[in-house]
N, C-alpha and C positions, 0 to 999 in steps of 0.2 A: 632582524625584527619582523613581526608581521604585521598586517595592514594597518589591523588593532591596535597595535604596541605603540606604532608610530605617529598613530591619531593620537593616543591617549596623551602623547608625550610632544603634543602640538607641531609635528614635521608637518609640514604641506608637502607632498612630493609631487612629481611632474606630472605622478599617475592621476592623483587628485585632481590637480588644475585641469589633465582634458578633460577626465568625466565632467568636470562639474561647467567646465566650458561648452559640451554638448550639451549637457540638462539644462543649460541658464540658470546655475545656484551659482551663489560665493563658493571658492574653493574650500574656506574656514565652514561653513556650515556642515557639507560636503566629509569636512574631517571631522567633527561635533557625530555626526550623525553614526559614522563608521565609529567613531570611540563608545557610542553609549550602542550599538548591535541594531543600530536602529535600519541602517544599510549597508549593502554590503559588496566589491569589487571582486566577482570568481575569478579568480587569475589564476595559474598557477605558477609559480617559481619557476617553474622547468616549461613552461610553456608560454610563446610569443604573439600574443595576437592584441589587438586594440582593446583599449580595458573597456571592460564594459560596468554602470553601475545599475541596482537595482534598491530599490526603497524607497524611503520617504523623499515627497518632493519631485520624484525623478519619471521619466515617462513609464505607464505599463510594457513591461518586455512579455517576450512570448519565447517559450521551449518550444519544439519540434522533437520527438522520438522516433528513431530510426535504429535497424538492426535486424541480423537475421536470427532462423526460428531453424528448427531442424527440419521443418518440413516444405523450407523455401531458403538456400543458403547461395546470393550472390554476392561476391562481393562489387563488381562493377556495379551491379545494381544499388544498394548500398550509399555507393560514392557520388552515383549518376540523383541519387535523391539528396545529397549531401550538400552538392552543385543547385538544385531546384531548391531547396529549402533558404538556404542563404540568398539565392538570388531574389526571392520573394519577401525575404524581410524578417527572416527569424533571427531572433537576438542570439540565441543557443541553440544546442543541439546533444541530446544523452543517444547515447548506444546500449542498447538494450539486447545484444546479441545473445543467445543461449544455443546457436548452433553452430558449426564450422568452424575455420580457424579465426577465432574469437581475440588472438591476442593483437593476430597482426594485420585484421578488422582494425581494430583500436589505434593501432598504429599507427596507419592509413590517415584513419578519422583524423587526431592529432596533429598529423602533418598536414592535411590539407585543408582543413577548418579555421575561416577565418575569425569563426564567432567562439565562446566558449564551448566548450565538452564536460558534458556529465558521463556519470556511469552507476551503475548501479551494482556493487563489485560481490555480492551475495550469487547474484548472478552465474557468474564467472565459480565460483568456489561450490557454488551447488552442482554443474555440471560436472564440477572436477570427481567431487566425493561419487557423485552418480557413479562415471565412467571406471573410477578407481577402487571404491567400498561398494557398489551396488546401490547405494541410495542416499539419499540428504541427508538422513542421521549418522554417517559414518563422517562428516566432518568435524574436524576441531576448531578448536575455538583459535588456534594458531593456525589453521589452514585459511580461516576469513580471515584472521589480522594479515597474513601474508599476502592476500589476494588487495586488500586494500593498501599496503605499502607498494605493492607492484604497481596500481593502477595512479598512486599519487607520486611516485618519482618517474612515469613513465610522461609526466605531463596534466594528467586529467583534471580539470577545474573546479569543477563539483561533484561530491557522490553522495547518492540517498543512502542511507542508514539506516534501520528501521531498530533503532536504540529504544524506541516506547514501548514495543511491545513484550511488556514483561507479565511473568507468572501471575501476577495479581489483576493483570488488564484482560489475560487469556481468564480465567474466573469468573470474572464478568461478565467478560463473554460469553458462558457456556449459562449464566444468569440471565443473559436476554430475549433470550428465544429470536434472533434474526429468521429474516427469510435466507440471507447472506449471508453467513458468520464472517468470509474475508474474502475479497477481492481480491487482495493485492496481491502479486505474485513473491513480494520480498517477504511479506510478514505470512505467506502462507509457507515459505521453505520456513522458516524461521520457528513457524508455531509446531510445523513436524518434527524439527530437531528440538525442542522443549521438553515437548510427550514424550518421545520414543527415547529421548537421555533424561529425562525427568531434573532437568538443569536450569538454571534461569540464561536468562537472554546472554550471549555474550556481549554484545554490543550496548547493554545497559550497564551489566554488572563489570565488564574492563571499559566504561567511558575514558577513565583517564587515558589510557592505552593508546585509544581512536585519537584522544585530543592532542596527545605527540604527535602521532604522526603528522595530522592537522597542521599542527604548529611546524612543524619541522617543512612541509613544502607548501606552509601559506595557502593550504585545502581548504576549501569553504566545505562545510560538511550543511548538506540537504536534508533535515529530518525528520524520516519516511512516516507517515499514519499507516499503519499495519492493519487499522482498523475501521478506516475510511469506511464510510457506507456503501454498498455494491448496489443499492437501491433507492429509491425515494422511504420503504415505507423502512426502511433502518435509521433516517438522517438524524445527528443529533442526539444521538443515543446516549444512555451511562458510559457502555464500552467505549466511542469513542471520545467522550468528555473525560476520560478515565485518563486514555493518552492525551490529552491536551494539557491538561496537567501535569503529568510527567513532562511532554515538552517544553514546559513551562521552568522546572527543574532546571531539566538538561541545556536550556537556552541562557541560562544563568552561568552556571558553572564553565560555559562553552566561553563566554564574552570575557569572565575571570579570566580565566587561561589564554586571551588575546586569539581567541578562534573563529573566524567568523562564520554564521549561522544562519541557515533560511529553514522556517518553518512548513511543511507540507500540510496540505490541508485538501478535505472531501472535494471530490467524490459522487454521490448522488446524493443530490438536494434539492428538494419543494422550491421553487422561487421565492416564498413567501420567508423563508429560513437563510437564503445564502446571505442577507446583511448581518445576519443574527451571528452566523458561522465567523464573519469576518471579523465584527465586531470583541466576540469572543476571544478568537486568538489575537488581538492586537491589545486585547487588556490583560490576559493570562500570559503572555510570553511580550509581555513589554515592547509591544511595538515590533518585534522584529520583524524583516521580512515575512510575506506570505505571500507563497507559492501554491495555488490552487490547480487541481487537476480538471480542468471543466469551469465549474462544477457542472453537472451535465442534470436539469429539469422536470427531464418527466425521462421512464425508463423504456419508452415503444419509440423510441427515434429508430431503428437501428436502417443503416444505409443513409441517414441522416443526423448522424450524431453531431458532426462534425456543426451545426445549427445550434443542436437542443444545448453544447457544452459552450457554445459563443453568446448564447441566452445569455446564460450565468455568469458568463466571464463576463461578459460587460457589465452586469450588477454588480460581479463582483469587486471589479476592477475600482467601480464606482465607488463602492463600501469601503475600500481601501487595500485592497489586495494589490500586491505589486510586480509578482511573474503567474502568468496563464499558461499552462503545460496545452498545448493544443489536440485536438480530435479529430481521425480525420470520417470519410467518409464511411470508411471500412472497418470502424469500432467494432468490437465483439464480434466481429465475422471472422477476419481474414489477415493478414500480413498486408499493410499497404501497398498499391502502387506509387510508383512516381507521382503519378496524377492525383490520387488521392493524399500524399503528400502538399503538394501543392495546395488544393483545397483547402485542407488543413491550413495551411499558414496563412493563406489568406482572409480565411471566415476570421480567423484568431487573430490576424491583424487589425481586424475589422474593428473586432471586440476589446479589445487592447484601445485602439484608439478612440472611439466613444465611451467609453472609461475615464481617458486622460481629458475632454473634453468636459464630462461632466465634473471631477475632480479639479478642474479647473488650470491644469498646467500649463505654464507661460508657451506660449503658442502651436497648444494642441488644435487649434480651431484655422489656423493659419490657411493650409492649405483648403480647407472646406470654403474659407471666404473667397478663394482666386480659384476654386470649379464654380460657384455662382454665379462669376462675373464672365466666366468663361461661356458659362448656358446663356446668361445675358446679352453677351456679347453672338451667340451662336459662335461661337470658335470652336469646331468641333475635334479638330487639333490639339487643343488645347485641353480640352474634357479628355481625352483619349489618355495624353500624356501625364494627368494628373490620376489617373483610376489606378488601382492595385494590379490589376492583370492587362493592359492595353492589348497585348494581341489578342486576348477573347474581343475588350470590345473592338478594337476593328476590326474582327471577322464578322461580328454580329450584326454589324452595322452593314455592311458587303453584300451580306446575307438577304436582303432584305431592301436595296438601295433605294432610297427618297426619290421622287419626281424632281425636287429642287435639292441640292444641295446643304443650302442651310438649315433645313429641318430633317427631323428623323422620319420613317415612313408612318409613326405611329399616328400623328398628328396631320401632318404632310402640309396642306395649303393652310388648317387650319389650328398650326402653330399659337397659341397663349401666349408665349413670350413673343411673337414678332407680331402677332395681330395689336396685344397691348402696347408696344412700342412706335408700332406705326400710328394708333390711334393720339396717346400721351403727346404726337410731336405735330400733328395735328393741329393748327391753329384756329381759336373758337371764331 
């Protein structure tokens, strides 16, 4: 049975009691919620690591993307951001490789990832037909269903799909006049094998197909917007309201079949739009999960994305979005580093957490009340050990050393918190 099956048919299993022991929910709501799609555990059957939950109720989690490009292929390197992304706080992690050896990259991942693994298995199957036919439209529609049973018995916990983007939503699109017609790189392999075979989607038109498999290794399948906005002045558009509704479909049919489901969502978006976005998909696709990529605010961040997407993600997080895919410094430029990895998870931690605070989850504010008391107290030990990155701030701090000890140099003698406390104890 799968996660779904066993909700539906009121098991509480062990898996259930920890997540819902680390969220602070009842076990029983915890399975409620997993029975109607509302959330959902990426586990995979063939793969062992600490379940992790995402939905309603539950803290914002954060993605991290790693992987290599053909025109930067490490794999130490890779691994070595694999190590940095977990250590920093990211709940998962997708491989988005499309250079080098790609299978046993994955492998790697897999074994050594304590957190969830996504994939994006188009991916994978686009290079194939490349290296093999000479281009993305010489694949079949049995070369991606294979590519995605490889990646789901090899382990992999979650994989985007970009199942919306069908014949009738590319027409629309060609209806819009974008400045961007597609960003994405799954629905942009996707939308060239349509044309050049003049076929509908396979990943729409065999869903049930996708949904075996699914079922067969307890896959959470991630479902890709093909049509996401590439900009502010696209957001919100017919085309992509086009796929929302189909995701809306497909999120039905997926929960029938006991498969569970996270919805993918924009992209580039106006701030004044991302509640509107969230809102949207949490009443067309019934609540399910939503996984926002960004959403990333104004489009001249660039060397600064990894900010303008943290924007959005904390409003959106707010609105009710429940996994933030993170950005790092080096958006639209370049193949990240380490460092810029790390950034990324951190900014998106950041955003993730001011999220769960406004959202109100049982002690997302926790720690923010003992760094207060910490600056109150000047325990600067204490600040240090409570911050997301402590070794920046104790270099910063080094950098820079106070006259006195208890204060910072910014302030130095004439400290706010310690002038007002000496005053306050002051007897009139």
């Amino acid at each position: 049975m799968t996660r779904i099956e066993s909700a539906k048919k009121g098991i509480i299993t062990d898996e259930i009691k920890s997540v819902a022991s680390i969220e602070g929910m009842s076990p029983e709501m915890l399975s409620e919620d997993i029975a109607a799609g509302l959330s959902v555990i990426p586990v995979n059957r063939n793969h062992r690591i600490t379940p992790l939950g995402i939905g309603r109720n539950m803290r914002t989690k954060i993605n991290a993307n790693i992987g290599t490009s053909k025109d930067k292929i490490s794999v130490d390197s890779e691994m070595e951001k694999l190590e940095v992304l977990v250590k920093y706080g990211a709940d998962a992690v997708m491989d988005l490789s499309t250079g080098g050896p790609i299978r046993e990259l994955r492998g790697m991942m897999l074994e050594k990832s304590p957190v969830a693994v996504g994939t994006v298995p188009i991916y994978e199957a686009a290079v194939a037909a490349a290296q093999a036919r000479g281009s993305m439209a010489g694949m079949t529609a049995d070369d991606l269903f294979s590519v995605i049973e490889d990646h789901a018995a090899e382990g992999v916990d979650f994989i985007t799909v970009h199942s919306v983007l069908t014949l009738k939503a590319v027409e629309r699109l060609r209806d819009e006049g974008r400045i961007l017609d597609i960003v994405s790189r799954g629905g942009s392999f996707l939308l060239e094998w349509m044309i050049y075979n003049g076929q509908e989607n396979p990943l729409y038109e065999q869903f049930d197909r996708l949904l075996e498999i699914a079922y067969k290794y307890d896959l959470t399948l991630s479902l890709g917007d093909g049509l996401r906005p590439g900009c502010l002045a696209d957001a919100t558009d017919r085309a992509q309201l086009e796929e929302l509704l189909t995701l809306g479909e497909l999120r039905d049919r997926a929960v029938e079949r006991n498969v569970q489901i996270i919805i993918e969502g924009p992209g580039h978006v106006p701030l004044n739009q991302v509640e509107l976005n969230v809102k949207l998909e949490k009443e067309i696709c019934k609540g399910a999960p939503f996984y926002v990529l960004g959403p990333l605010v104004t489009d001249i961040g660039m060397g600064y994305d990894h900010i303008t997407a943290a924007i959005g993600g904390a409003v959106a997080g707010a609105a009710g979005a429940d996994f933030l895919c993170y950005v790092t410094p080096s958006e639209h430029i370049r193949l990240p580093t380490i460092e810029d990895v790390k950034e990324g998870v951190i900014v998106s931690k950041l955003a993730a957490h001011a999220a769960d605070i406004a959202k109100g989850i049982k002690g997302a504010m926790d720690a923010d009340i003992r760094m207060a008391k910490c600056r109150k107290a000047l325990d600067w030990n204490g600040q240090i050990d409570l911050s997301l990155n402590p070794d920046k701030v104790r270099e910063w701090r080094a950098e820079v050393p106070p006259t006195e000890n208890e204060v910072c140099s910014m302030c130095g003698e004439f400290c706010a918190i310690r002038t007002v406390d000496r005053a306050l104890r002051k007897k009139p």
